[in-house]
N, C-alpha and C positions, 0 to 999 in steps of 0.2 A: 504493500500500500504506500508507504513512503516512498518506493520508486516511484511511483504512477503518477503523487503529488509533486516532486520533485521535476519529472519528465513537463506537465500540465505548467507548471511555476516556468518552467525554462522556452515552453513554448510560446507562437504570439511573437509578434515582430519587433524587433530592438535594432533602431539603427543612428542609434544614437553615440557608441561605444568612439567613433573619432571627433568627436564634437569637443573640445576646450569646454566644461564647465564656466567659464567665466565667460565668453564667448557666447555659450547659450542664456544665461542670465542678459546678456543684453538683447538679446530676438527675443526674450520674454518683454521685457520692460520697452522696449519698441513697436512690439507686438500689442503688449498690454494697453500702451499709452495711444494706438491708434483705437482701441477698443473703446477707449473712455472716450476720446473724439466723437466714435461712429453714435457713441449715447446720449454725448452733448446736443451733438447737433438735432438728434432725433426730437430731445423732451425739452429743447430751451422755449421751442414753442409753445408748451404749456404755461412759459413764465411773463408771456406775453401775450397771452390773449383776452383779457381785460384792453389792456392800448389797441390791439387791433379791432377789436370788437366795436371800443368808442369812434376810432380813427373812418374806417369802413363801415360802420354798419354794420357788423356781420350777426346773421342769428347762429344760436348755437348750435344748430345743423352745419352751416358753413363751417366753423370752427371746428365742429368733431369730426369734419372730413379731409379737413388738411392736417389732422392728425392720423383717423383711418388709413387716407393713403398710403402712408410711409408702411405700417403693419403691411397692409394688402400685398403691396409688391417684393416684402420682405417674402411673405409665405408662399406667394406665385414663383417667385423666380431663385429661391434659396438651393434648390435641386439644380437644376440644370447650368444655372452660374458655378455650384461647385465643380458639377461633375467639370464641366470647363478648365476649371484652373487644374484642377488633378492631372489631366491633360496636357495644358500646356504653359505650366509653370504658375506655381502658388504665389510665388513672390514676386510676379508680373503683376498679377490679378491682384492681389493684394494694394499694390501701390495704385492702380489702375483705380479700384472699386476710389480709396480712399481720394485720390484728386478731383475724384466726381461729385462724391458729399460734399465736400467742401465746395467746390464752385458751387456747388448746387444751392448750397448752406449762405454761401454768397450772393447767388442770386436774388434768395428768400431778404438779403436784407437791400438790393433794390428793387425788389418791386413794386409798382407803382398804383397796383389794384389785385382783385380777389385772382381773378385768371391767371395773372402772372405769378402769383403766390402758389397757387394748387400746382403750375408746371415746375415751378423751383423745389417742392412737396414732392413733387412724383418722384423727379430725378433724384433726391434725398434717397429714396424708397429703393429704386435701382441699383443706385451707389452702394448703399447698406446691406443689400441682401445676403450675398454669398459673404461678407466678413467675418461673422461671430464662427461659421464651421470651418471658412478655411482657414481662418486665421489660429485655432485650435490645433487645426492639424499641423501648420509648422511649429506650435509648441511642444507637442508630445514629439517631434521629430527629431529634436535635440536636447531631448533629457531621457535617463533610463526609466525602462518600462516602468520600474516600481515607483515611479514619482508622478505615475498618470492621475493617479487620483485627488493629488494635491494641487497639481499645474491645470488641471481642468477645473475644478473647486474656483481655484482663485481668480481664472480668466476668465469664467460665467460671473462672479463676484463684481468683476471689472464694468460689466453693464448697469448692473445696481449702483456701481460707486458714480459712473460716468451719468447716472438718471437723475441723483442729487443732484451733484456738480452743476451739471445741464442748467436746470432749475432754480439753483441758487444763485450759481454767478449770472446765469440770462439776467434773474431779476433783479440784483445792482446795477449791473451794467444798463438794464431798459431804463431804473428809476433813475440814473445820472446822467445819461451819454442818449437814451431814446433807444425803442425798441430795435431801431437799422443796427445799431451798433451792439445788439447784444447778438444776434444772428452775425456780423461782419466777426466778432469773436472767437467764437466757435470755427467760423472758415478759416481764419488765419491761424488758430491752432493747427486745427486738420494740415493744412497745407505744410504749415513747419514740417511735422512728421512724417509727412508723403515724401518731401524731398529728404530727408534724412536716412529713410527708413530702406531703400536699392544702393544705397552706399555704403551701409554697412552689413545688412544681410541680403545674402548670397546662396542662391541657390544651389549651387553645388554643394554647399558648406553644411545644407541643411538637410538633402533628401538625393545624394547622387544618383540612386539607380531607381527610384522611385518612378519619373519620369519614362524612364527606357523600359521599366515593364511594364506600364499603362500602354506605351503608343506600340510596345511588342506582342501584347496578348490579350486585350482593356476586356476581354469576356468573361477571363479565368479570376482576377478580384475583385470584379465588379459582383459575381456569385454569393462571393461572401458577405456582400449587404444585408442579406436575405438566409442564406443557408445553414443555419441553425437556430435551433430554439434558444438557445440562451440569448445570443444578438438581438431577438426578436421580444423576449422579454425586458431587455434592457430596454429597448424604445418603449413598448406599453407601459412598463411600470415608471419610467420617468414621466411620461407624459402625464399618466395618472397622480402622482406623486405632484405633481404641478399647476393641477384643477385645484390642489387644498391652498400651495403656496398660491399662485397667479389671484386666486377670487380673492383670498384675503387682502393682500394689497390694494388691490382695483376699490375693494369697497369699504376698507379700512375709513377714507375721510368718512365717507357718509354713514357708518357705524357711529363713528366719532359724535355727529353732527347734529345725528338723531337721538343719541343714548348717553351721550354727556354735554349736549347744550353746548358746543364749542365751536367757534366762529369755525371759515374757511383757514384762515390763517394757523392757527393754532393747532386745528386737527390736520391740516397738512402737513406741520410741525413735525407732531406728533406722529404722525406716517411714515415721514423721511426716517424717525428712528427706530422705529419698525421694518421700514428695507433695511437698513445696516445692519440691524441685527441678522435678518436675512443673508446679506451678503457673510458678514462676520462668520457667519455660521457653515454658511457653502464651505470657506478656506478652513476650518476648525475640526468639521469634519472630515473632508478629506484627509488633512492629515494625519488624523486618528485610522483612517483607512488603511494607509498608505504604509505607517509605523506598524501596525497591527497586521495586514497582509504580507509584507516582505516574503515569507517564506510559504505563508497559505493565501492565494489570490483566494480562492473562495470566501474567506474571513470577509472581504467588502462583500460580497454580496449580503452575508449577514449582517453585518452591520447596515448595511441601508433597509435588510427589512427591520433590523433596530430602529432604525431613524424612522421608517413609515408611522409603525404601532407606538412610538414615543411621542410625535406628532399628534397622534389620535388623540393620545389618554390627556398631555397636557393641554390641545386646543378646545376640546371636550369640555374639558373642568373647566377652561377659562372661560366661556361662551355659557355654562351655567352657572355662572358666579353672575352676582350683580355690580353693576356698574363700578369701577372705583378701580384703584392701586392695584389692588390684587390683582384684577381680571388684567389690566393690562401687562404688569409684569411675567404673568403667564403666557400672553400671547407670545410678549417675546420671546420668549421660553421657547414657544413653541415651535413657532418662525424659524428662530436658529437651526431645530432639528431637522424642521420639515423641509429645509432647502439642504442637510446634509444627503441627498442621494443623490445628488450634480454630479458630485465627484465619481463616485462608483460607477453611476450610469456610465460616464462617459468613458472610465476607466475601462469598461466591460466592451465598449464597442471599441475602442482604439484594441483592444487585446482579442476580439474576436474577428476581426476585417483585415482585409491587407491594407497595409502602410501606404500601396499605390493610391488606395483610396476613398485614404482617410478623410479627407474632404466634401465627398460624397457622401460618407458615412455619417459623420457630425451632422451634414446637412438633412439625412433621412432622420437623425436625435433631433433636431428642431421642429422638423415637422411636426415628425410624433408629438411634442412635447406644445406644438402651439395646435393641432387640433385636437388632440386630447386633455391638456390642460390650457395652458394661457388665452385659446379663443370661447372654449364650449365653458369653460367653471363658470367666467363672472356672464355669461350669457343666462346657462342654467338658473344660479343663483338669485339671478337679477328677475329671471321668472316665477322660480319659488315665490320671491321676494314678498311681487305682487301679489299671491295667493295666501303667505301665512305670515310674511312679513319678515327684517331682517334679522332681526336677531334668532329668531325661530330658523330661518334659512342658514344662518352662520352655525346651529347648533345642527344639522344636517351632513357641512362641510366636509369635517374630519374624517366624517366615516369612510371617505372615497379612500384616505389612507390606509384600511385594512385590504381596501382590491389592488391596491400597489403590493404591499405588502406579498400577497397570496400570488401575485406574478413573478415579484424577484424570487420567492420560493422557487417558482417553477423552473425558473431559469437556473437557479443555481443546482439543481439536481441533474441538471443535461452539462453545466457547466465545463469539469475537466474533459468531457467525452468529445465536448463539440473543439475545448482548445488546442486535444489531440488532434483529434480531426484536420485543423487549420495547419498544424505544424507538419504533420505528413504531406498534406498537399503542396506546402510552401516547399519542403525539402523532398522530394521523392527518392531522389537520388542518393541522400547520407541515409536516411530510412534504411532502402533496399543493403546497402554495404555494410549497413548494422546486421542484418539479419544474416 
């Protein structure tokens, strides 16, 4: 049995082993820091739609769709922009995506009416799609396998920290300088980093043969998206796993708003420190994954169905608790755990797919993860809502964490069969001269 765990530990692609340690730490931090851009740009518009609202006229139809857009085309075109860059070069696409938010983030601060706003929105949406998966995948490409779970944790983390940011600085910058210049902000970050970011990382440095087996065989890894049940588990159970985090945030102000009397401002407040804690929580977990799997990758699986049913029991209690200190310290509580299965998820598809096509891979983890959780939870929830109302709704939530939970099970029982699996395919040839 210890060989077989042993064998399962070693298999799953590493091609990380010539990569400088310090060297990768900065493709992280360059990587990361375009991350926080891609979220800047995305949610500064939220910090300014009061000025545009007064400025234009707009009703809140308008407004909620030059925010929709950006999601839409995120989830329309997040597959086929990755499979692309897997193709032909991540760290093309990568610079490529980000010089276009940015103009585009540019654009949005001159334009001169609603039309030209939604076209500079869309292009935002375009820009953004394919970055959070592929950008993922040149992280795990130069660090060793066993740190997937903590480099994933933290770069999903990076959008939460970048959704603040976004938010906060837009709205100094809109209250002193006007809302053009909190949008021109945002671009000119972006843009720093786009030029900086082909200078010093280098494709070859990152993924040398990753490329030449895509454009040599793109059928034979691309299979592996799909061809096991553990992989396949990972996508369901994060997505679902994401219906509990995604609703709570969405509807956290208006929880706020309704059940403790607290203006906009305050219970926004109060929300922003609710993602952090969320965020806080994605990096905290993983790396209790990460320390804890070393020698048993299976260990993360368990721990994230830890995380699921942790989730449950403490969102549960807090959601029946009355209004006050308690109930929110719990949320957070809860927050923190419920976003610990990022990591593992993500761990679990980078260790079950080829390296060719990691990109793709992350990109089918989004999916999953925005039409199972981040679009259908606060839709669902929002319809409960109307029928029993929210708090009664928010006491529903949690439970979706035991059908996560009851999936990474599944997965993890197929887990070393399927990692064999991927290692015999990958190696056919030291296989056969083993036996």
């Amino acid at each position: 049995m210890a060989t077989y765990l042993a064998s399962a530990a070693d298999s799953g692609t590493d091609i990380a082993h010539n990569v400088p340690r310090r060297y990768a730490w900065l493709v992280f931090a360059l990587t990361f820091g375009l991350l926080i851009s891609d979220y800047m740009s995305r949610q500064v518009l939220n910090a300014v739609f009061p000025l545009l609202k007064g400025e234009w006229a707009l009703s809140d139809s308008q407004l909620g769709l030059l925010s929709g857009i950006v999601a839409l085309m995120v989830g329309l075109l997040t597959f086929p922009l990755s499979l692309l860059a897997d193709r032909f070069g991540r760290v093309r696409s990568l610079v490529l995506m980000a010089v276009l938010w940015s103009l585009a983030t540019l654009g949005c601060a001159l334009a001169e009416n609603y039309p030209q706003m939604f076209i500079a929105r869309f292009l935002v949406g375009v820009g953004e799609a394919a970055y959070g998966s592929v950008g993922i995948a040149v992280v795990v490409a130069v660090f060793p396998r066993d740190m997937r779970s903590t480099l994933a944790g933290a770069f999903m983390a990076g959008g939460m920290f970048g959704s603040v940011l976004g938010m906060a600085l837009g709205g100094v910058l809109a209250q002193h300088l006007g809302w053009r210049w909190a949008f021109a902000g945002m671009a000119l970050f972006g843009l720093v980093l786009a030029a900086l970011y082909p200078l010093i990382v280098k494709e070859a440095r990152i993924a040398p043969k990753c490329a030449q087996q895509m454009q040599g065989n793109a059928s034979r890894p691309l299979r592996t998206l799909y061809s096991s049940r553990s992989v396949i588990a990972a996508y369901v159970g994060s997505g679902l796993q994401l219906f509990v985090g995604g609703t709570v945030i969405v509807w956290m102000p208006s929880y706020l708003n309704r059940y403790y009397a607290m203006g906009t401002d305050r219970a926004g407040a109060i929300a922003a420190v609710i993602v952090l804690c969320s965020g806080i929580g994605m990096i905290l977990c993983a790396m209790l994954c990460d320390r804890l799997g070393r020698q048993r990758p299976d260990r993360k699986i368990s721990l994230a169905i830890g995380y699921c049913l942790g989730s449950c029991a403490l969102l549960s209690l807090a959601f029946a608790l009355p209004a006050g200190t308690a109930q929110l310290l719990l949320i957070c509580l809860g927050m923190m755990i419920a976003a610990g299965t990022n990591g593992p998820s993500s761990a679990m598809v980078a260790n079950l797919t080829h390296a060719a096509v990691h990109g793709t891979a992350f990109a089918t983890l989004t999916l999953a993860n925005n039409l199972l959780g981040l679009a259908t939870g606060p839709l669902i929830t929002g319809r409960v809502s109307d029928l029993i109302g929210l708090q009664a709704a928010f006491q529903l939530v949690p439970l979706v964490s035991i059908g996560a939970a009851a999936v990474f099970f599944l997965g993890k029982r197929h887990y070393h069969r399927d990692m064999e699996r991927l290692h015999t395919s990958a190696h056919p040839a030291a296989d056969a001269s083993r036996e």
